[in-house]
Each structure stands twice: as structure tokens, then as C-alpha cells.
C-alpha positions in Angstrom: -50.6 91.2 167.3 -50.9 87.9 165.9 -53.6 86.4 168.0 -56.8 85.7 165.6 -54.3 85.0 162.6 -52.8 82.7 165.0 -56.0 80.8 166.1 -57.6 80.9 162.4 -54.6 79.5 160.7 -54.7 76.5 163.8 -58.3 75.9 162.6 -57.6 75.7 159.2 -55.1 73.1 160.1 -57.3 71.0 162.0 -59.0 69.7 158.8 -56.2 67.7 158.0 -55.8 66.0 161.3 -56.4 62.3 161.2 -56.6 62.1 157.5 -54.1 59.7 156.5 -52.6 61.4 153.2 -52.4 64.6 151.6 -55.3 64.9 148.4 -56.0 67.8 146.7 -59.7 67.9 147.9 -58.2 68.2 151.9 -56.0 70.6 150.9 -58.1 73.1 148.4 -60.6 73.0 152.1 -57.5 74.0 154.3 -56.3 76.6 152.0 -59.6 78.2 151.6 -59.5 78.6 155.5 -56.0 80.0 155.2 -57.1 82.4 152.6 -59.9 83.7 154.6 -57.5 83.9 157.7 -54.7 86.0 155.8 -58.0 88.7 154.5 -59.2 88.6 157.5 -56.0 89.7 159.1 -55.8 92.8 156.4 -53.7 91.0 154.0 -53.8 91.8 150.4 -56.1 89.6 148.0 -53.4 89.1 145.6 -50.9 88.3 148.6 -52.8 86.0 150.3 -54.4 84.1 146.9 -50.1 83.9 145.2 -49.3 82.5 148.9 -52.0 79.9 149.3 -51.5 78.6 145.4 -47.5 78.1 146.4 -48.2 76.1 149.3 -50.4 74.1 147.3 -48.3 73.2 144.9 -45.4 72.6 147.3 -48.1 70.6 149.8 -49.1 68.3 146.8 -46.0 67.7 145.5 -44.5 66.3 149.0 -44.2 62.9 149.8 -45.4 62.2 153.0 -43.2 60.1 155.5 -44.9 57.4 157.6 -43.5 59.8 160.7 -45.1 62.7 159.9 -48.9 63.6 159.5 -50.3 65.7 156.5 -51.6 68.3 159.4 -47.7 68.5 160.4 -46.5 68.9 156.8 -48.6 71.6 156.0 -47.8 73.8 159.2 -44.1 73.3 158.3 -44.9 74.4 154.7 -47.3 77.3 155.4 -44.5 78.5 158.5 -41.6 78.3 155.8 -43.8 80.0 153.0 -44.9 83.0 155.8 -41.3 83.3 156.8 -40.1 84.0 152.7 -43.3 86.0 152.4 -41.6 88.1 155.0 -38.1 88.3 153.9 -36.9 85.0 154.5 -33.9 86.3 156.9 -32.8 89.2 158.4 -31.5 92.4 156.8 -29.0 94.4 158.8 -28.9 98.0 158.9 -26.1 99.9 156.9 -24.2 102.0 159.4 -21.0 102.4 157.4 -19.9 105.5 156.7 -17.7 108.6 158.4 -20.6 109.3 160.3 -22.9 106.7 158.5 -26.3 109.1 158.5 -30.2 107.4 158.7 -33.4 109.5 157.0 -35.9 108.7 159.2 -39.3 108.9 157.3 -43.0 108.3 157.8 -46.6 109.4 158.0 -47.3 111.8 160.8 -48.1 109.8 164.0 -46.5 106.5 163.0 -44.0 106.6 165.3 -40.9 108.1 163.7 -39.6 110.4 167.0 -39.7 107.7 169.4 -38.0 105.3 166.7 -35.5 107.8 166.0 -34.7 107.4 170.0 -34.9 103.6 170.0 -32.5 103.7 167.2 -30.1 105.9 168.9 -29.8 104.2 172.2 -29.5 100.4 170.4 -26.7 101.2 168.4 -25.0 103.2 170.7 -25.4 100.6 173.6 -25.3 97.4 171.1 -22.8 98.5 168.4 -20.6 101.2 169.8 -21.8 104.1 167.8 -21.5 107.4 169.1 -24.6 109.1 168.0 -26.0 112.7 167.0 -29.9 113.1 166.5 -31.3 115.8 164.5 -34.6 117.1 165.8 -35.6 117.8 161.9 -39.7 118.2 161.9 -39.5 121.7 162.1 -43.2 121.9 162.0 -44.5 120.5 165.3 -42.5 122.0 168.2 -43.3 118.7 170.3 -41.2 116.9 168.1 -38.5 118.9 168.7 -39.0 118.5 172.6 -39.3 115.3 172.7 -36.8 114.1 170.5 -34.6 115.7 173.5 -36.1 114.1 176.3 -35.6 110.9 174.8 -31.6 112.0 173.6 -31.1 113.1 177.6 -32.5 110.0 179.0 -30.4 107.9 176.6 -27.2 110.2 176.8 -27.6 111.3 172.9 -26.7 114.7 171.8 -29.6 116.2 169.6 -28.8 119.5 167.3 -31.4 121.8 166.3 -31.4 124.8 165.1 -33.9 127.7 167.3 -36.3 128.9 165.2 -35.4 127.6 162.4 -37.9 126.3 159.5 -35.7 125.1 157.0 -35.3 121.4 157.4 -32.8 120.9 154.4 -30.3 123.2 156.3 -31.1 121.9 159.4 -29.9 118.3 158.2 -27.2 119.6 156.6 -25.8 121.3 160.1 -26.3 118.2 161.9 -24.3 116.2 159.7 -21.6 119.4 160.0 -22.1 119.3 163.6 -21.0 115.3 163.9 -18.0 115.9 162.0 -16.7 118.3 164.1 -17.6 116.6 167.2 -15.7 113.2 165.8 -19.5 111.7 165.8 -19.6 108.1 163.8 -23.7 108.0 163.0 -26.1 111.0 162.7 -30.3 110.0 163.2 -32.3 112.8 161.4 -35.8 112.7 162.4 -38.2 114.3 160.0 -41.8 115.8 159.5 -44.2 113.5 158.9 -45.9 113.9 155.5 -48.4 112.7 152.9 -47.7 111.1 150.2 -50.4 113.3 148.3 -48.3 116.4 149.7 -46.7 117.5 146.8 -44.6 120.1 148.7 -43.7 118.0 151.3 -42.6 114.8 149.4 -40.5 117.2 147.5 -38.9 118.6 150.9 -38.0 114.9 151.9 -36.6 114.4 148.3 -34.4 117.5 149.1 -33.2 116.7 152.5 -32.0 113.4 151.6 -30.5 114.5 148.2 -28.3 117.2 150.3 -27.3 114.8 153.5 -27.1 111.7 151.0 -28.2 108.9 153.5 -26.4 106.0 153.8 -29.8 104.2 155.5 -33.1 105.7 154.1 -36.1 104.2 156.3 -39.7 104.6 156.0 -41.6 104.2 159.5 -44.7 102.3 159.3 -48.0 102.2 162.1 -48.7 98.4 161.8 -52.3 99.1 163.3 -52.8 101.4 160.2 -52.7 97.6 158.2 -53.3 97.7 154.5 -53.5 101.2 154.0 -49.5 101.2 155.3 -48.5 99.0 152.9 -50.4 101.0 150.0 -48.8 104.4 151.8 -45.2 103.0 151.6 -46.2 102.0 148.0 -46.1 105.6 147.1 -43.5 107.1 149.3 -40.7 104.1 148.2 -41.9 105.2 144.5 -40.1 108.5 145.2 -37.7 108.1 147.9 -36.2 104.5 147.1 -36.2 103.8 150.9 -33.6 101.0 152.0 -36.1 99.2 155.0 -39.0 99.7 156.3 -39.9 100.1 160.6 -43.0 98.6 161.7 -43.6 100.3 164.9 -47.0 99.2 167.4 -46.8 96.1 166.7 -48.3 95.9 170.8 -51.5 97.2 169.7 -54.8 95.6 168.6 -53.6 95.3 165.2 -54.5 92.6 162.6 -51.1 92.1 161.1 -51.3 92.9 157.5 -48.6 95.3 157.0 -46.1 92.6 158.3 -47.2 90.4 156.3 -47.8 92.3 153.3 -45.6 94.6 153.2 -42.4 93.1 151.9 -43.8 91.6 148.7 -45.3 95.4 148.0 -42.8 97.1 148.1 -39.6 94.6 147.8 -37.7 96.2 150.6 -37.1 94.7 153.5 -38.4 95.0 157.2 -35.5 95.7 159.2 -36.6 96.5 162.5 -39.7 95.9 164.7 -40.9 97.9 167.4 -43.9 98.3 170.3 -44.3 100.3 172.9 -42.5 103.8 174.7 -40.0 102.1 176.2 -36.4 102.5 174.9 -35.2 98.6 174.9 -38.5 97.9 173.1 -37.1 97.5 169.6 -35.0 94.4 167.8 -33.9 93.1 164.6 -36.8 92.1 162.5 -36.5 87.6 162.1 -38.9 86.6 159.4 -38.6 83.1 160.4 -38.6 84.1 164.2 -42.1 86.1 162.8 -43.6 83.0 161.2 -42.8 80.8 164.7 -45.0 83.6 166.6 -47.3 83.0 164.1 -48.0 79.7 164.2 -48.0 79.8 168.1 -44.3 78.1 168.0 -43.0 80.7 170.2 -39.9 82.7 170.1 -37.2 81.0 172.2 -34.7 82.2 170.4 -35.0 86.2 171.1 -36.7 85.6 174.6 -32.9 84.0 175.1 -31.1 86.5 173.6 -33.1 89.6 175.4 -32.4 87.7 178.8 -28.7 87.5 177.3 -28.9 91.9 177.1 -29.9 92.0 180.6 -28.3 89.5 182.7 -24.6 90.3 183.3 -22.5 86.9 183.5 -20.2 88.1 186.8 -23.4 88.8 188.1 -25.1 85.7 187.7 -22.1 83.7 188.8 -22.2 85.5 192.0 -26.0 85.1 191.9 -25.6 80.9 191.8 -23.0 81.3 194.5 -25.7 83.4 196.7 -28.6 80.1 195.7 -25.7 77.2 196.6 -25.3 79.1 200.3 -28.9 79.6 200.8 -28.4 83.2 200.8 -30.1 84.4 198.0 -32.3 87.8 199.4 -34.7 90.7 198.9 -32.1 92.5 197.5 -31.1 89.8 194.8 -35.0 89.2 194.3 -35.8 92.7 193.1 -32.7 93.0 190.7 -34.0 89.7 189.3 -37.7 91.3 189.1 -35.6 95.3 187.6 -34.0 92.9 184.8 -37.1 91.2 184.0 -39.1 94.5 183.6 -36.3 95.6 181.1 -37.1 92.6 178.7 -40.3 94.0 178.0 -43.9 93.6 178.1 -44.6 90.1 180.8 -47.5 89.1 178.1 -45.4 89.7 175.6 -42.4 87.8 177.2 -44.6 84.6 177.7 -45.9 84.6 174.2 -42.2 83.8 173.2 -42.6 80.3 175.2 -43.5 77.5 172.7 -47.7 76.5 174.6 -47.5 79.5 177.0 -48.8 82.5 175.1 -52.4 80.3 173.9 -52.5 79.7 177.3 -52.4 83.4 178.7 -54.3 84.7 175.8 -57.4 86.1 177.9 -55.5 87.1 180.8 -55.3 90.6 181.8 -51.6 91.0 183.0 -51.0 94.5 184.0 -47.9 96.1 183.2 -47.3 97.1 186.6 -47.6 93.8 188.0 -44.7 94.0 190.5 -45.1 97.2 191.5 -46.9 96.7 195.0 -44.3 93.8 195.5 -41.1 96.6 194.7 -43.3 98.7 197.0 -43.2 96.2 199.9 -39.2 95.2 199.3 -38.5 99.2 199.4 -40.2 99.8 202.5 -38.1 97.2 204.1 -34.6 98.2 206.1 -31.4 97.3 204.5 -31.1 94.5 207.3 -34.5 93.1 206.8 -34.0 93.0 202.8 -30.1 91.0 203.6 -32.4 88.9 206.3 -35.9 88.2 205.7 -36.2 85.8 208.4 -36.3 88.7 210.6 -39.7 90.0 209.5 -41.9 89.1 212.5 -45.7 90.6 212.7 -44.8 94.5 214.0 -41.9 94.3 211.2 -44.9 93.0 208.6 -47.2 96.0 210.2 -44.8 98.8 209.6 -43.7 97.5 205.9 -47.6 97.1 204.9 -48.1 100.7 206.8 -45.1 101.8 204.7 -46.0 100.2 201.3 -49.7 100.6 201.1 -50.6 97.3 200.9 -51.4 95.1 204.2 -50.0 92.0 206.3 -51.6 89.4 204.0 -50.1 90.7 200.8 -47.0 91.2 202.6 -47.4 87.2 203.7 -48.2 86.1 200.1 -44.7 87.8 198.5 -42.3 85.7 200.9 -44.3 82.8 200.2 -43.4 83.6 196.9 -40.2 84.1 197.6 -39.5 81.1 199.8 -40.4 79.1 196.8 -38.5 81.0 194.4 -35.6 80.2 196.8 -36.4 76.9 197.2 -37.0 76.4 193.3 -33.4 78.5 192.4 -31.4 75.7 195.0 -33.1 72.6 193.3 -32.3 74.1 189.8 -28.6 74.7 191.0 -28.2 71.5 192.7 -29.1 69.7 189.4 -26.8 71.7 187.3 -24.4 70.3 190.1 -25.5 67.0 189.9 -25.0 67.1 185.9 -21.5 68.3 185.9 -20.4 65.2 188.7 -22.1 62.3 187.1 -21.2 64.0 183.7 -18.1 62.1 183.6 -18.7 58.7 185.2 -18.9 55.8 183.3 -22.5 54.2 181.9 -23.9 57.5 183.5 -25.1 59.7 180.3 -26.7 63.2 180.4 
């Protein structure tokens, strides 16, 4: 998302490298650059002109140590002036409440239904929640039908009312409905509006005056940019909304709203979301934000969506498997399923401090390891436990099997010899580590 912000901002920067001290001439040219970068990127004018006058003043006012250079100073205060611009820390959702009930609100298309889902399956898998969704756009039918394909593929109850066009009563049942089935949080997806809609601002008004939400939260397209931040503007003027959702944030969009948004309309981002897929959501980190940004990466999340995936008994079992050399097809693709599940490969790298500059212009498919879970599932159970079996009419038949042919099939155990080979060094030296850990003069 952040790409040309990202590679305008380093530019900027570059005007202070090799000058030996901070002056106000230096910095009023590298603020210029970082005003144009934050327009360019669909930031307000008033936004971007307060933020570059702040880290000005804060930029001038530092004194420089011998260790640091002015380029360095500057990054850290433009990465801890973006990450205040965007919150400054985390806001949690409020999901107290016998059931605690979200309004989920929005424009039409921003995303709401498939939120609504995200929502559901995260706190029910994540915080223990036993969740109800309320299918309440009673004006598009899809909405309806979709909302349950997305509550049966999660497990998630949805209510809704056949026939029914009455959203304020629809609500209402739902939140009836949770209390009778001993359900602790009720999602009620709604219509999307426009805020010039008299009639149906009003409706929204109604519906969460009657359920009395304990988590109001407006929905917002980040690729719409500016014109999102001036649309939650208006609807936060009448609903009060406790957080906003920016959802696409996968698609060629500029970044605006994300960086706009909060100083608008003084509510916080809560959540951020991209793409269909149901794990594709997390906690909004302002100062996780600003890293991306300024092409630090994102450790800290790449860590913590590994964490969500990879089971501990099953990774201890895994390193047992490496240390007898008899890690296999089997363990390979579980690795490769648990990868998938983290999200979006690109997206993944981008998280690694260096890596995501790097694999800017590359074109990496989303279904990058399909003809490689092709190839492992046209294997036999024996020749996935023992690859060393595969000769060339075992090769023939898998390649026959899989669509792909001998020398594809030759390239993945290459791959896969190497990953072995890779996963026994790694686990050797973890070994290594823990028996000279406690000799004497020997250090880690």
C-alpha cells in the first residue's frame, strides 16, 4: 500500500545524507519533499503541512550526537511523528458486555460483510467469544447470503429474519436471539448508506439507539483515500462511532485515509484488513504502521502471525523429525499449508527489515505453491514418508498425475533437499548454542 510514500519519503531523506549537522536550510529542503510525498499519497493539505512544521521544530531543536547522522535523526523523528499521527498505540476493541454487541457501519462496497466475518472468526478463535451475526442489510439479498457462507465456513450462527425489511427489528431479534442461546457477542452487519441519505443515516441512528452498541465501527475502503476520511467526517458527526476499519489495504491504494484519518475524525483505527481471506485481519499498530512506512519492516507481527499458526507440540516434534534426518513430503507441505495461512507471500516479505524494497517489482503469484502441492499430492503415502524412492517411472507417473513434468518434478526435491539440509544446520546450531552455552570463556 505504502510503496511510493515509502520510496518518496527515502528520497527526501537522502538530502541530508553526508551533511554534517542539522540547519534549517537542509531541513526546510527535506520537509518540502516530505510534504509533497504525504499530498501525493492523498493526504490532507492541512495534515501533511501541521505534520511537517512539528518535525521541524522537533528536528531543529535536537542536538545531534557524534554517533548519529542528521539523515538518521530525522527518519527517527518523522517515523515517531507518523506513528502519533496515526494513533500512537493501539486501541482494543470493547467486547464487554452480556453479549457485548458491534454496529458494523460503512459506505456500500467498502467492505463491511466480509469484515463482519473477519470479526467473527478472530474473536471467536482468538478471544473465546461465542458469536451471533446478524445478516442486517435487508436491502441487497447478497448480503444476506454471503454473510452465511462466511458464518458456515467459520462455524458462526447468523439470524435473519425471511423476508423481512425492517432492520431495526431485525437487530433487535438478534440480540434476543443471543440471549437465549447463552451467546456472549452479537456482529450486526448493516446496509451500506450515504451520508447525504437522509433516510438512511436516520435508520442507522435507529438501529443503534434500539440495540445500544457497546462497539460502534465505521468500515472504511482505504483505496477510496481522501474522500474516506471526509465520508467518516460526516457519518462520526451523527453516529459517534468508537473506531474506524480500514479494509483493502492490499490494493493499489495511496494511503491517505491511514494516514489521515485519525487526526479527522479523533477516533481511532482499530483494525486493518486486506484481502477475502478470513485470517487476513489484525490489530491496527501505529508504530508497527510507521516501520512499514519507512521500509523498517514489521518483525514484530510477521512473528506473532507465525506464532497463530505454528503449534509448539508440533514443532518440537518437527526438530525431532530435522535432528533424525527424517523430515518428509508430508512435514514439507504442512510447513508450505501454514505459510499460506499467514497471508499474502509479498505481503509476508515486506514485514522483513531490506526484503520488501527488494521484491518490490516482482510478480509473486498468489498461487505460487500450487503446482508444488500438486506434485506432493500425486505422490503415494510411501513415497511422500520416503522420497528417496522416487526413481524416473515414479517421477513419470507423479508429473503424469500432477500436470507438470519430470523437470519440475526434479527442481522441487532439489528444493527440498536443501530445505532439509538448511533445517539440520539451523538445528544443529541451536544445539551447539545450548552445549557451549554453559562453558567457561565461551559467550553466546
Amino acid at each position: 500500500m505504502f510503496d511510493n510514500l515509502s520510496e518518496r519519503l527515502e528520497r527526501s531523506f537522502k538530502i541530508l545524507k553526508g551533511q554534517g549537522t542539522i540547519t534549517e536550510i537542509n531541513v526546510a529542503e527535506t520537509l518540502k519533499e516530505v510534504r509533497r510525498a504525504l499530498l501525493d499519497a492523498d493526504v490532507n493539505y492541512k495534515i501533511a503541512k501541521s505534520f511537517t512544521d512539528i518535525v521541524k521544530e522537533k528536528a531543529l531543536g535536537q542536538k545531534i550526537l557524534t554517533s548519529v547522522k542528521p539523515s538518521q535523526m530525522m527518519v527517527k523523528i518523522v517515523h515517531d511523528e507518523l506513528a502519533k499521527l496515526m494513533g500512537g498505540s493501539n486501541v482494543d476493541i470493547n467486547i464487554n458486555g452480556n453479549p457485548a454487541i458491534i454496529l458494523v457501519a460503512g459506505l456500500q462496497g467498502s467492505g463491511k460483510t466480509t469484515f463482519a466475518g473477519k470479526l467473527a472468526s478472530h474473536l471467536k478463535t482468538k478471544r473465546g467469544k461465542s458469536p451471533l451475526l446478524v445478516a442486517g442489510d435487508v436491502y441487497r439479498p447478497a448480503a444476506i447470503e454471503q454473510l452465511q457462507v462466511l458464518g458456515e465456513q467459520i462455524g458462526v450462527p447468523v439470524y435473519t429474519e425471511e423476508g423481512s425489511k425492517n432492520p431495526v427489528k431485525l437487530s433487535t431479534g438478534g440480540v434476543k436471539e443471543a440471549r437465549k442461546n447463552g451467546q456472549d457477542l452479537v456482529i450486526i452487519d448493516t446496509a451500506g448508506r450515504l451520508a447525504i441519505d437522509e433516510e438512511m443515516m436516520k435508520e442507522i441512528e435507529s438501529i443503534k439507539k434500539n440495540v445500544k452498541p457497546t462497539e460502534t465501527l465505521f468500515v472504511v475502503d482505504s483505496m477510496t483515500g481522501q474522500d474516506a476520511v471526509n465520508t467518516a467526517k460526516e457519518f462520526n458527526d451523527r453516529l459517534d462511532f468508537d473506531g474506524v476499519i480500514l479494509t483493502k489495504l492490499d490494493g493499489d491504494t495511496r494511503g491517505g485515509a491511514a494516514l489521515s484519518i485519525r487526526s479527522v475524525v479523533e477516533k481511532p483505527i482499530k483494525y486493518i484488513s486486506a484481502g477475502e481471506k478470513m485470517e487476513a485481519m489484525e490489530l491496527f499498530h501505529p508504530e508497527r504502521m510507521a516501520d512499514r512506512i519507512l521500509g523498517m519492516g514489521d518483525i514484530v507481527s510477521l512473528v506473532e502471525r507465525a506464532q497463530e499458526q505454528f503449534d509448539v507440540d508440533d514443532v518440537r516434534k518437527l526438530q525431532k523429525k530435522i535432528a533424525k534426518n527424517q523430515f518428509n513430503f508430508n512435514d514439507f507441505i504442512k510447513q508450505i499449508q501454514q505459510i499460506k495461512k499467514m497471508g499474502n507471500v509479498k505481503e509476508l516479505a515486506s514485514m522483513i527489515p531490506g526484503v520488501g524494497k527488494a521484491m518490490k517489482n516482482l510478480d509473486i503469484d498468489d498461487d505460487a505453491f500450487k503446482s508444488i502441492e500438486a506434485i506432493i499430492s500425486s505422490m503415494t503415502p510411501v513415497e511422500r514418508e520416503n522420497p528417496a524412492l522416487l526413481n524416473g517411472s515414479r517421477k513419470k507417473r507423479i508429473a503424469a498425475g500432477s500436470g507438470t513434468d519430470v523437470q519440475e518434478i526434479n527442481r522441487l526435491l532439489k528444493q527440498f533437499d536443501e530445505t532439509r539440509k538448511m533445517m539440520k544446520m539451523m538445528q544443529a546450531g541451536k544445539n551447539m548454542n545450548r552445549m557451549t552455552s554453559g562453558m567457561p570463556g565461551i559467550r553466546k
